[in-house]
N, C-alpha and C positions, 0 to 999 in steps of 0.2 A: 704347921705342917710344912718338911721339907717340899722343894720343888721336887724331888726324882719321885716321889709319893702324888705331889699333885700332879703328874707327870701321866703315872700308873693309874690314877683313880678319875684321869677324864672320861668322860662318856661312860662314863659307868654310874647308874643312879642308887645313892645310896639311901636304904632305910632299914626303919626297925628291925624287917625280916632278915634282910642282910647280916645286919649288928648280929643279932640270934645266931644266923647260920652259924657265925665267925666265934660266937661263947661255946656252942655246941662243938666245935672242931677243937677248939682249945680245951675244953672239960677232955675231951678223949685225948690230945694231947698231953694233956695230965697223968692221964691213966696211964701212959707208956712211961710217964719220969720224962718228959719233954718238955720244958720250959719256954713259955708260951705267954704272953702276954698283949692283951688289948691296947691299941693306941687309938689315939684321934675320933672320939666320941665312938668305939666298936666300930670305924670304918676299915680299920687292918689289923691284921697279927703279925705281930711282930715273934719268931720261932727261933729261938736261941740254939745252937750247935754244942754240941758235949765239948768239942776240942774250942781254941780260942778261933774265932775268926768273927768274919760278916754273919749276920742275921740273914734270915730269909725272912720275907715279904710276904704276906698271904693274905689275898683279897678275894670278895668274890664278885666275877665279875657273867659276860656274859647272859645278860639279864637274869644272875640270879639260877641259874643254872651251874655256873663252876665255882668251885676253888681255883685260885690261879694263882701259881708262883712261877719265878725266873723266866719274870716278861712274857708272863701268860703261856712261856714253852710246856709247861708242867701241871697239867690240870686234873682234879677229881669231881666226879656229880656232888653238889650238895645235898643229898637226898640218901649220903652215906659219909656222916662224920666218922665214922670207927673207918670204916675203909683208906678215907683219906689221910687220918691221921696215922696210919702204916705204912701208907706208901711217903708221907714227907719226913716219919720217924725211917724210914730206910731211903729214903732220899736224903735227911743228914747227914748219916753214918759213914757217907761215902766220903 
């Protein structure tokens, strides 16, 4: 695991429910045609962009209560992966 990931995922305690939240956002990810993939034992998504650039990051943090990307500026409840994965498929796009 890079350092900018170890960086992102202090204090943040990772587990199985977590991993889950992170497949369930990514399955609906999927659903949109959003290329999405699991790293680091389910501890992040890593969200792939249509046009070429950086990936975005997507962790959950916040005890478990958010999705959190671009340094936690950008968050969704985990208690709505479809939602979420609308708002970071139109947070890509941009």
């Amino acid at each position: 695991m890079n350092s900018i990931i170890q960086a992102a995922m202090a204090g943040f305690p990772q587990n199985q429910e977590e991993g889950d939240m992170l497949v369930r956002l990514r399955d609906q990810l999927t659903n949109l045609g959003v290329n999405a993939e699991l790293r680091d034992n389910n501890t992040a998504l890593m969200v792939h962009k249509r046009e070429p650039g950086m990936p975005v990051w997507v962790f959950v943090g916040f005890g478990g209560a958010y999705y959190s990307w671009q340094n936690a500026e950008q968050r969704h409840p985990t208690n709505d992966p479809q939602g979420a994965a609308n708002v970071l498929a139109e947070y890509l796009a941009r």
